[in-house]
N, C-alpha and C positions, 0 to 999 in steps of 0.2 A: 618397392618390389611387390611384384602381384604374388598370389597364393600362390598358382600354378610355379610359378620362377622359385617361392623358396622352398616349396615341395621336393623340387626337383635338385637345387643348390643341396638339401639336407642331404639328399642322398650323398653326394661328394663329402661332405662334412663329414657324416657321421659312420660313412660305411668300416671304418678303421680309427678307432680313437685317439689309437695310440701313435702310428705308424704316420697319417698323416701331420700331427704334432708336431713332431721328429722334422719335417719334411719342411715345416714352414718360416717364412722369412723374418727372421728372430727381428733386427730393427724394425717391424712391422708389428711384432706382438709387444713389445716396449716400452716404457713410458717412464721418465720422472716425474717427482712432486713438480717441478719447473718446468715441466712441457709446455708450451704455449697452444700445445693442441689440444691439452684438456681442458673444461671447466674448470672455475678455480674449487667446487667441491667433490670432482672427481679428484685435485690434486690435496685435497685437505684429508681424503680418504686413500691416499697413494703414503701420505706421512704418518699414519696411524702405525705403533710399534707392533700392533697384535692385529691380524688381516685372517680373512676368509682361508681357507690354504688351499689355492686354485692357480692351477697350472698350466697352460696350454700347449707346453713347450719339451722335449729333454727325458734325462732320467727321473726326474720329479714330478713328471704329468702327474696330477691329481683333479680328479674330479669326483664331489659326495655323489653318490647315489640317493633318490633318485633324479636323474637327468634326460633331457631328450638327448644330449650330446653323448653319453653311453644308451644308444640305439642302433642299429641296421635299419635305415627306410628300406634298403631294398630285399628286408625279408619280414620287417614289421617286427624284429623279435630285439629281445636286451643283447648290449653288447660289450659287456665285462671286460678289459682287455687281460688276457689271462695267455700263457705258454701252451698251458697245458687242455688239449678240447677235448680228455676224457670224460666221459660223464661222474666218474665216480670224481672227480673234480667239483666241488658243489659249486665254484665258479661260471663253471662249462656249463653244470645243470642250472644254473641260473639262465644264461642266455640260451634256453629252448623258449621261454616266457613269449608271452606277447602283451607284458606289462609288468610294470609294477607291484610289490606287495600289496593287497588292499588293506594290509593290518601291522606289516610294518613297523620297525621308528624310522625315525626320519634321524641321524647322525652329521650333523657340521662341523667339520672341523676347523680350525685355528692353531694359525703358528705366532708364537712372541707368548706372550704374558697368557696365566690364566685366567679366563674368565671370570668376570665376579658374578656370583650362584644368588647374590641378593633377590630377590622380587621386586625390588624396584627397579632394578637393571633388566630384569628379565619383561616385566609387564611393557606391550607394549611393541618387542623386540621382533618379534615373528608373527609373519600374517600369512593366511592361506587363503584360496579363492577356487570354487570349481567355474568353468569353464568350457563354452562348446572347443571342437577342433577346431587350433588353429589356422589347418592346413584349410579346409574345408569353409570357412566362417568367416567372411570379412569382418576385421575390428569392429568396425561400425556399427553391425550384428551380435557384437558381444553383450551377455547382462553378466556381469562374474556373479557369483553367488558366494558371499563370506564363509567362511565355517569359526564357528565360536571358540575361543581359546580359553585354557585357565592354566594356572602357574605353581598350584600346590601337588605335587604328585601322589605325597601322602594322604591328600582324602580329594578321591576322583569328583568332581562336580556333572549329575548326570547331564546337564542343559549342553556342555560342553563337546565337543567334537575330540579336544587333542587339550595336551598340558604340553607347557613345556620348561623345561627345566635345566640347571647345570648339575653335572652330579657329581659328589665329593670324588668320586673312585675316576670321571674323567673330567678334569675341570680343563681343557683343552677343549673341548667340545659344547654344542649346542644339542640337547637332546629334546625331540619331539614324538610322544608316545601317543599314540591314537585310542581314542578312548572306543570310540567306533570306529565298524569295517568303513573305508572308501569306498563308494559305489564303482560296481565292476567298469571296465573297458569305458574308465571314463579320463577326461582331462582335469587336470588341476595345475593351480602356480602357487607358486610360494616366494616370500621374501624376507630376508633379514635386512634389521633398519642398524645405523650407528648409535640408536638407546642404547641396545646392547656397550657393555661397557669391561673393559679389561678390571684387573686386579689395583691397577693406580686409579681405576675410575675416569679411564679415558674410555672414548668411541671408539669400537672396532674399524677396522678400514678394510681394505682388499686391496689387488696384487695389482699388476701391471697386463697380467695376460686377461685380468675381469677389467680391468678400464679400459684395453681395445673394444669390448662388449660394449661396455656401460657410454661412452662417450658418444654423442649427438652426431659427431664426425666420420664420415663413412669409411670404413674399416680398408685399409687397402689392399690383403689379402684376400683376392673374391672366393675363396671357397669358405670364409670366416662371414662374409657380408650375410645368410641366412640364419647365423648365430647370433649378430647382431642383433636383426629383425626379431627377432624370437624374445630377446633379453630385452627389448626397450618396447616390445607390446605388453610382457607382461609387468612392464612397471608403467605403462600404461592404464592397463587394465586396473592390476593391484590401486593406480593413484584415484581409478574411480569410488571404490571402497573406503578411500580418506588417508591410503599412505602416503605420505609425501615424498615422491621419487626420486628425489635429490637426497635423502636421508637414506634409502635401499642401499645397500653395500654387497649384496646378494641376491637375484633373484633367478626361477629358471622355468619350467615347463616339466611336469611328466605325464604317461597315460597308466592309470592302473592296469591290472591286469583283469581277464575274461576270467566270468562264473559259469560255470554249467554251459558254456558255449558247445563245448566238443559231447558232449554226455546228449545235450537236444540236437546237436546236428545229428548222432549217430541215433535218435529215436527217428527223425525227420528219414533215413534209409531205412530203417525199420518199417516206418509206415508205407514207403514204397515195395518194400519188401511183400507184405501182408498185400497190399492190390496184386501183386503178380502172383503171389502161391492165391486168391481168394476167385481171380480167372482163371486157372487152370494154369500160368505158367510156374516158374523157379524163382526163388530167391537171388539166384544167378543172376537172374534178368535186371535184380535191383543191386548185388554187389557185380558189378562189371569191370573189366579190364585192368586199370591198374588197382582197383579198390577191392581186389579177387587174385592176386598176383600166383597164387598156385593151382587157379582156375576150378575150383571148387566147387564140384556140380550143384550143391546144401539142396538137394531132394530130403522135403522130409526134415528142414528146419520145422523147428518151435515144434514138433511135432511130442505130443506125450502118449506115454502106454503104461498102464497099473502091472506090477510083476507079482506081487503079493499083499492078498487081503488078510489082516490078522482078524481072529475072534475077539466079539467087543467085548471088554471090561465089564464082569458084572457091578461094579463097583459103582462106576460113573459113567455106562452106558457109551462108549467110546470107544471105536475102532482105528487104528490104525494100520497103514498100509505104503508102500513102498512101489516107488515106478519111477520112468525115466523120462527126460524130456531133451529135445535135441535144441540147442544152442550157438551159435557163432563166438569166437572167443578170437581177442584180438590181440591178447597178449603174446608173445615168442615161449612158447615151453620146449625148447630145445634142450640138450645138457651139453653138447656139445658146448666147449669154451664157454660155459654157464651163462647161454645167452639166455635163456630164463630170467634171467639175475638181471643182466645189461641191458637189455633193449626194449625202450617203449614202443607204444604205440607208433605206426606212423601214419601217414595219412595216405587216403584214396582216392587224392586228387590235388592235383596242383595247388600252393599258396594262390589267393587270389592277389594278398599283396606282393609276389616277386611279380605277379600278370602284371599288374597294374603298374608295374616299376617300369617293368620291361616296354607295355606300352606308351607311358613316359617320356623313357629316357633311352629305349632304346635304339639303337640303327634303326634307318628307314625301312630296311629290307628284312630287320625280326619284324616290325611293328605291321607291317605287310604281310607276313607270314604269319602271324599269330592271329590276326585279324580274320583270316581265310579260314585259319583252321577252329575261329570260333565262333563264323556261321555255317559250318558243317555240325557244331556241337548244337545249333539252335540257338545260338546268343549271339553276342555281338561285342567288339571293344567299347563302341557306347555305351553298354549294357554295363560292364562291370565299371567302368568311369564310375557310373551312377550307383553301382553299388557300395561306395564308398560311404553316401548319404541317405540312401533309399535301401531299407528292411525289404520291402519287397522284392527288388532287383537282386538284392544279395541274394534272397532264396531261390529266386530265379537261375542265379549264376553259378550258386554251390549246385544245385540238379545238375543242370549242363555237364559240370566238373567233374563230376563224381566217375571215376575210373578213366580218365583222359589222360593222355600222353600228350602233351605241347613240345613243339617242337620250337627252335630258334633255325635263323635261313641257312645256318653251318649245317643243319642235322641234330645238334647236342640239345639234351633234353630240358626244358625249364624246369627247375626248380626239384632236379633230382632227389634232393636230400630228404624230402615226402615230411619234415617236423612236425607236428599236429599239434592243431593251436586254432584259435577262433578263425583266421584266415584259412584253412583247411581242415573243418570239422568232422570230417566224416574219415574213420579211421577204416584202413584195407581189412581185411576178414582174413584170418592166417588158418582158424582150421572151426568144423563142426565138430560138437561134440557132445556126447549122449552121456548126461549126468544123473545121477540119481535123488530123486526128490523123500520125502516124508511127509506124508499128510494124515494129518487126525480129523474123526469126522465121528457125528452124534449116529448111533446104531439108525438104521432104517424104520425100526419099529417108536425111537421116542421123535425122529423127525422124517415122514413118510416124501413130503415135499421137495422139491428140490431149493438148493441154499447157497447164499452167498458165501467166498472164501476170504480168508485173512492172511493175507502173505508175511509170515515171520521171517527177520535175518538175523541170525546170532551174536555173538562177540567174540572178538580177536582171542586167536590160541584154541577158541570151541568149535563148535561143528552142529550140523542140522539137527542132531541127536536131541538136543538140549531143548527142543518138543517135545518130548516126551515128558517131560517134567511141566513141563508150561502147557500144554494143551487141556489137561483137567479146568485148569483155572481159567482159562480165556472162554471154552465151549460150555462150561458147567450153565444150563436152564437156556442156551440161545441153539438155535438153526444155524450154525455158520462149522464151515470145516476151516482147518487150519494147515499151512502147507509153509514147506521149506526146504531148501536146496542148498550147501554148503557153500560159503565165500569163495573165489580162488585162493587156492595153496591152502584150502582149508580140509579137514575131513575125507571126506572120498574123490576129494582133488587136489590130490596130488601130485607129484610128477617123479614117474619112477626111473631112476638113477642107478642100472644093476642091479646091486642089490640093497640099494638103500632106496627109501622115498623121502622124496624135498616136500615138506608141509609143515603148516603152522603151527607151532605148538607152544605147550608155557615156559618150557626149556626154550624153545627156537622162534618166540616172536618174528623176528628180524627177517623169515621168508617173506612174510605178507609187507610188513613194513618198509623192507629192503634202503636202509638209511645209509649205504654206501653207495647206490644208484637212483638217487631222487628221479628223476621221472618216469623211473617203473615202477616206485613206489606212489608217485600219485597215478600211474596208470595202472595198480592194481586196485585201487579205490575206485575208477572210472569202473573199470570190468566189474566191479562188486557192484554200481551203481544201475549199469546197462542190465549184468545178468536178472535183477529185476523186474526189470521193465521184461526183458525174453519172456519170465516165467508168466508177468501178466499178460503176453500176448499168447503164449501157449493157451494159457485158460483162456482167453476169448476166443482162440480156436475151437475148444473144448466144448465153450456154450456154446459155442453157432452149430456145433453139431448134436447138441442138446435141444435146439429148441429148432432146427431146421423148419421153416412153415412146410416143406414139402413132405421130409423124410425126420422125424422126430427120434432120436434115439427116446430108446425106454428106459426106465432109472433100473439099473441092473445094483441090488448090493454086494454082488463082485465085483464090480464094477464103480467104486467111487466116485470118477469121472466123472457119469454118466449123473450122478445127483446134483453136479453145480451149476447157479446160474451168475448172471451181475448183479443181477438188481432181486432183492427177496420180495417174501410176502411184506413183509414190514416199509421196504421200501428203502434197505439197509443194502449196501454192495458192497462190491471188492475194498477190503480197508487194508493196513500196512501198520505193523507194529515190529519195531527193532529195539537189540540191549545192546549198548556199548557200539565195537565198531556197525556193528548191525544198526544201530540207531542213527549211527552218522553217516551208515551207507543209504537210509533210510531218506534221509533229509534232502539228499541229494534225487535219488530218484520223486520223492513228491514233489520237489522242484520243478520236475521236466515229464508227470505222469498228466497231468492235466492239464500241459498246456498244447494246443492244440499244432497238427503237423498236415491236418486234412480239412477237407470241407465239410468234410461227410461228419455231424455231430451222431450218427447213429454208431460207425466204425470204433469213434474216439470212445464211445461209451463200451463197447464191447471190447474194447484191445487194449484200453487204456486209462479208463476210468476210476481214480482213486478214491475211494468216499472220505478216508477220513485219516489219520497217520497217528502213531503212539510214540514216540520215541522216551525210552527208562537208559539213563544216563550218558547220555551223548557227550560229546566235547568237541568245542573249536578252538579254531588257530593250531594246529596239532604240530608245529613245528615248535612251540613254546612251552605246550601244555606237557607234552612228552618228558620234558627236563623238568615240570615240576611233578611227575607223577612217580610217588614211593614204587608204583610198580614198574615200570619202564624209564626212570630215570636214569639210574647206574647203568643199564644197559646202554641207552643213547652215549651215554659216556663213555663207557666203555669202547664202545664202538668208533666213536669219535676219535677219540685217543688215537686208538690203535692206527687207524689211518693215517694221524697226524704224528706221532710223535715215535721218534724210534727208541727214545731215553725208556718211553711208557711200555713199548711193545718187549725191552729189551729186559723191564722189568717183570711183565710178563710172565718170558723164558724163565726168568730165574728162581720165581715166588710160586708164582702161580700154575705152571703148567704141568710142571712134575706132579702135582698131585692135584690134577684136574679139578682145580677150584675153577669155580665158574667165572669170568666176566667182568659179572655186579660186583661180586665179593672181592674179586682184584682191585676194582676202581677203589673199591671202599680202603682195601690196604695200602695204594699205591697214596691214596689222599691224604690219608693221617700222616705219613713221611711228609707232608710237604711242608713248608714255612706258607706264615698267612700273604707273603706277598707271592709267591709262586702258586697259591692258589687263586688269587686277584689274576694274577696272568694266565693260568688255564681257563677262566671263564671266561677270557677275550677270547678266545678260542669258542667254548661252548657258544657264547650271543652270535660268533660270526656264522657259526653254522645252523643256527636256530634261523638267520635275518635268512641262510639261504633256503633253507629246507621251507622256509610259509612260505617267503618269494618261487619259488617252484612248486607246491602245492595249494596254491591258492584257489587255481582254478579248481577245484575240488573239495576244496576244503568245507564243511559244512558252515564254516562261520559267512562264508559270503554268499549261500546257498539258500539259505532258510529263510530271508524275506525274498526268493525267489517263488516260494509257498504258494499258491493263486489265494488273498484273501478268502475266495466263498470253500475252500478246503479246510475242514476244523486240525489242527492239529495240537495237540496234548502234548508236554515232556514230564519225566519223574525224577526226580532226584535225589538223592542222599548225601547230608552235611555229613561231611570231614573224608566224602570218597578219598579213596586213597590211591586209585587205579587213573581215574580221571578227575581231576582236583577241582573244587567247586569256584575256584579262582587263583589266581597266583597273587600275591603278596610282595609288593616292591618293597627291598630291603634285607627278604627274608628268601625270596626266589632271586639266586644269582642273574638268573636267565629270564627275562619278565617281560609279559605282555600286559596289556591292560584288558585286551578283549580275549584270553586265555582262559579255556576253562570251560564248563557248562552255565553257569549265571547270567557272563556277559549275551551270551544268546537269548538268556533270558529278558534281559535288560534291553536289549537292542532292537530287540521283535517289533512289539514287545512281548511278552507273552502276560495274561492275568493271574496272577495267585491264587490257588484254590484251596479253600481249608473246608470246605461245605459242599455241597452236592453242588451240580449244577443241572437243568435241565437244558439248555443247549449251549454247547460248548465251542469255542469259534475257536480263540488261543488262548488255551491254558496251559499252568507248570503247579506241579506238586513238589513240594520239599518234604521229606521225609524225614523227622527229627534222630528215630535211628536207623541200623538194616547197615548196609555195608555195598558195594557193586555189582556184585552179583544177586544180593537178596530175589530180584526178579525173576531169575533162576534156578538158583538154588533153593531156596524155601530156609535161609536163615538172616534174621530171626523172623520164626515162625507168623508170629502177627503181623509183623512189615509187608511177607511175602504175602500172606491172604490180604492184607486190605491193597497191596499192590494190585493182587490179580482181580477183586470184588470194582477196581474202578476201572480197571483196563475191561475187565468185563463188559460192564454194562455200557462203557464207553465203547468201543469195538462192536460191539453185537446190536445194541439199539438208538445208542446217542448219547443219551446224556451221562454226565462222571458223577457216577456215584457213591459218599463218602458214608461210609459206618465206622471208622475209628479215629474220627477228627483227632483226638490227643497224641496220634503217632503223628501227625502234621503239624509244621508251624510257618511263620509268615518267612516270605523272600526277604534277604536283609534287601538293603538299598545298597545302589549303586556308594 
């Protein structure tokens, strides 16, 4: 079977997981130990009493995640098969993806006997492989690339990729826990062998609907033959690595999911945006047609204005002042039927993967029609063929894209549903909006010069405000002013509700978080990530009308504005320093601040150009770390529950509401009633919504974000042992709900990032551990010495370069992985 033929085959395969199943001709999916049509060690693994537990058929369909076989080829995204396509559904919100978790376990199950949890049954047992596409990649063309395994879960080995393990609480299953993130939007295969060994200390086997797969003999179900093809490449593949194929009792195919994909496609409109307002035209001209759907004239984006200059501080010679800057914001703030709440992003331009399905596999007479209508855009169906394998093309063909309406030859529009995802990165512009910023800056008289800025973003529940406390210490003996604008649903962005306002608070986390609607809770990370980048293209507006060679503004000190440049006398420019979510909203914009969307290296330096990045207590994997953080754990819980369980909400009513105890404190009462195995069963609950909440936030998430950093960008992290807001790691055995890369460390770990207990004079990747101080310390100023030598190294980091330590005894070394 050629690529092309199974490409096309998966689409029929996979477009319905379930539905087709159901559908297919059961003596065909079939087989005894005494078929004469199997191998005799496909039939030696058809006698095994303990089997894979895989399905293809009926009310039992069963397939682990992850698989290509729960996919949509014809929209590129996960295909769960789930009832219900609410998003508050985390099922639903899973299949928005356009891959897999990068961070993940990996979950196999087994039906008959349980597993034996030995290490010698386990070593051995499961192998993994990355891998180009196989849709795209002749076999022939393959080099798999192994990933390393280890077997003890309780002491992580750093060399290692993944452990794996049985575990007492599910000895029915095969668990594989990733020590490291998966590289984004990429392939991999995995296999389980018959080492693996049941409870009598026999070899596992598999079922009847995986030996149609596994058998040499061509499957006679043709919409089954490109599942085939898929199942015996990659025990192909995997026998290159040394598994012996006849021993596999499982293998499959999946693609992770995209990083930062949607966050650079929407800088990549930004930078078109900037050429159209920087010739005299609009913003308009770069969000067009469907990517502008309420036709938005945005005259007078990015655009900033100072409202009020305060009097400097005789103190520490610092002024602050207040003004506004105008923005595109992609989120829905309606209140109507709390779509606020409900609706993410969507996109401003057609999937290119439904395009590419469509030209495919569809009638003669769309593929003629689609064909026309995308050499009127300036491209071609060639074009996006080839964007399949060619970076260039693709950028080529998301431009064309960007606000198009594709039609099929009926009239009805491709790919209405607009989901936003690597295949349509560029998200529609729902409104403009003029926010108000806070910027601190050294009085005129101690710095006469004009000076580079330092873009702060805060932490979840806080607001812009919280410069004011932090500016003494960042500005103290350097030229740099410092500036910040509140997160969405943060501060002075709120969304007013009558007479209430929807915003984030320490009471109300859950606006910005929004853990009942997963993809507007990673698409308010996205907007926290973009509105960054706004604010740095605002300021490169700002200098180019600073330093205009024709028309020079003058440095006015009513006028702050009017003092900044990019680049200083020193030769220091625009840096980026965040606390908590600030720090992780941070990570994400340095990912995609420097990496380049033009030709033009002079525009990139003026609009875009990050020198250097701070991040003081960041955390990744946030679908896992949340369930181990004292501060947001109960809540996740809580929250969870209530969704799921009406016993939980019912208890609620009874305990808890009449006399408005909060939430946290309910979960806490309703837990103590429970027996130890009823709570064993509520945190199958909790890992199923953790597996789904990273599986939908991944693409966002900073754990797969931060080696997207451009190496020549320095970036520094801070931390504090025994956080309690965001946990310095999760602890298997002790953390119900556990990740391996959960936490702030493993970031550390995985960078890597260097240790720093001494000064440094140039700093490329460093991380500080803070022996005490607390989450906020960076903040709030307790305890007192944490916070000065916190702000003494972000100082002279931030302001000139190098990290410099005067209270080495509040620091100690990073433990090891």
């Amino acid at each position: 079977m050629t690529i092309r033929t199974m490409q096309n085959c998966l689409k029929l395969l996979i477009a319905a997981p379930v539905i087709w199943l159901a559908a297919c001709d059961n003596a065909n999916l079939s087989g005894t130990a005494t078929s004469p049509n199997y191998e005799e060690y496909i039939q030696e693994a058809l006698r095994a009493e303990t089997k894979i537990k895989f399905q293809l058929q009926g009310a039992n369909a069963a397939v682990d995640p992850p698989s290509f076989l729960l996919v949509d080829t014809t929209t590129g995204r996960l295909n769960l098969p789930t009832s219900d396509p609410s998003l508050n559904n985390p099922f639903a919100a899973i299949n928005t993806g356009d891959g897999w978790g990068n961070t993940t376990p990996i979950i196999i199950n087994f039906e008959g006997k349980p597993l034996d949890g030995a290490p010698a049954s386990i070593v051995n047992s499961f192998h993994m492989i990355k891998i180009d596409d196989p849709l795209t990649t002749p076999p022939e063309e393959q080099v798999p690339q192994p990933l390393t395994p280890s077997y003890d879960p309780s002491t992580l080995d750093p060399d290692a990729d993944f452990v794996v393990f049985v575990s007492p609480t599910a000895p029915d299953s095969l668990t594989v826990l990733l020590t490291k993130p998966l590289d984004p939007s990429s392939n991999y295969m995995f296999a389980i062998t018959d080492q693996l060994k049941d409870g009598d200390n026999n070899p596992v086997g598999f079922t009847d609907s995986y030996a149609v797969l596994k058998t040499r003999d061509p499957v006679k179900v043709e919409s089954l033959q490109p599942a085939q093809q898929i199942i015996q490449l990659a025990d192909e593949l995997l026998s290159r690595v040394g598994v012996n194929s006849e021993r596999i009792v499982y293998s499959t195919w999946f693609t992770t999911s995209s990083a930062g994909d949607v966050t650079y496609g929407t800088k990549g409109i930004t930078g078109e945006a900037i050429v159209q307002i920087s010739e005299g035209g609009s913003a308009a001209d770069a969000w067009r047609g469907t990517a502008n759907p309420k036709n938005l004239d945005l005259t007078g984006l990015y655009n900033m204005e100072t409202v009020e200059v305060g009097d400097p501080d005789p103190d520490d010679n610092i002024q602050f002042s207040t003004g506004t800057i105008s923005i595109p914001v992609f989120l829905n703030q309606e209140v109507e039927n709390s779509a606020w709440m409900k609706t993410p992003w969507a996109a401003g331009m057609p999937s290119i993967a439904v395009l590419l399905n469509a030209l495919n596999t569809g009638s003669t007479a769309d593929q003629q029609t689609l064909s026309r209508q995308l050499i009127e855009l300036d491209t071609s169906a060639e074009e996006v063929k080839a964007a399949q394998t060619d970076p260039a093309a693709q950028a080529r063909v998301v431009r064309a894209l960007v606000g198009a309406k594709l039609t099929l030859a009926d009239g009805s529009q491709l790919d209405p549903d607009r989901v936003i995802n690597k295949f349509a990165p560029v998200p529609q512009v729902r409104y403009q909006k003029t926010i108000p910023y806070l910027m601190a800056i050294p009085d005129i008289a101690t710095c006469p010069e004009r000076m580079p800025v330092i873009i702060y973003a805060h932490g979840i529940t806080l607001s812009k405000t919280t410069l004011l406390f932090l500016a003494p210490g960042l500005i103290r003996g350097n030229c740099v002013a410092v500036i910040a604008i509140d997160l969405p649903l943060h501060g002075d962005r709120f969304i007013q509700d009558g007479d209430k306002k929807i915003v984030t608070t320490p009471e109300n986390p859950g606006v910005f978080l929004n853990l009942q609607y997963l993809p507007v809770g990673r698409d308010n990370l996205r907007q926290a990530i973009v509105d960054q980048l706004s604010l740095r293209v605002g300021l490169g507006f700002q200098v180019s009308l600073n330093l205009d060679n024709d028309n020079p503004r003058d440095i006015d000190s009513l006028n702050p504005l009017t003092r900044l440049t990019t680049v200083g006398p020193l030769g220091n420019g625009v840096a980026f320093v965040g606390h908590s979510l600030g720090a992780m909203v941070g990570i994400g914009y340095s990912a995609i601040s420097n990496r380049p969307v033009s030709e033009n290296p002079a525009s990139e330096i003026l609009f875009f150009n990050n020198t250097r990045s701070l991040f003081a207590n960041p955390g990744g994997d946030i679908g896992y770390f949340l369930t181990g953080s004292s501060r947001f754990g109960n809540f996740l819980r809580d929250g969870v529950l209530d969704g799921q369980s009406a016993a939980y909400r019912a208890y609620k009513a009874q305990n808890c509401t009449p006399d408005n105890i909060s939430g946290e404190m309910c979960f806490e009462m309703f837990w103590a009633t429970l027996t130890p195995e009823q709570q064993a069963a509520i945190n199958v609950v909790f890992n199923q919504f953790a597996f789904a909440a990273q599986t939908v936030l991944s693409p966002a998430d900073p754990v797969n974000l931060i080696e997207q950093i451009p190496s020549d960008t320095p970036a520094f992290m801070m931390m504090v042992r025994d956080d309690t807001t965001i946990p310095n790691r999760l602890t298997l055995g002790q953390d119900a709900v556990y990740s391996a890369v959960a936490g702030t460390l493993p970031m550390i770990w995985n960078t890597p990032l260097m240790q720093r207990t001494s000064s440094v004079i140039n700093p490329s990747r460093d991380a500080a551990l803070f022996r005490e101080g607390e989450h906020g310390s960076f903040i709030e100023g307790n305890p007192e010495a944490v916070t000065t030598e916190m702000h003494t190294q972000a100082n002279s980091y931030l302001g000139l370069g190098p990290i410099t330590v005067t209270a080495p005894e509040l620091l100690e070394k990073i433990p090891q992985q």
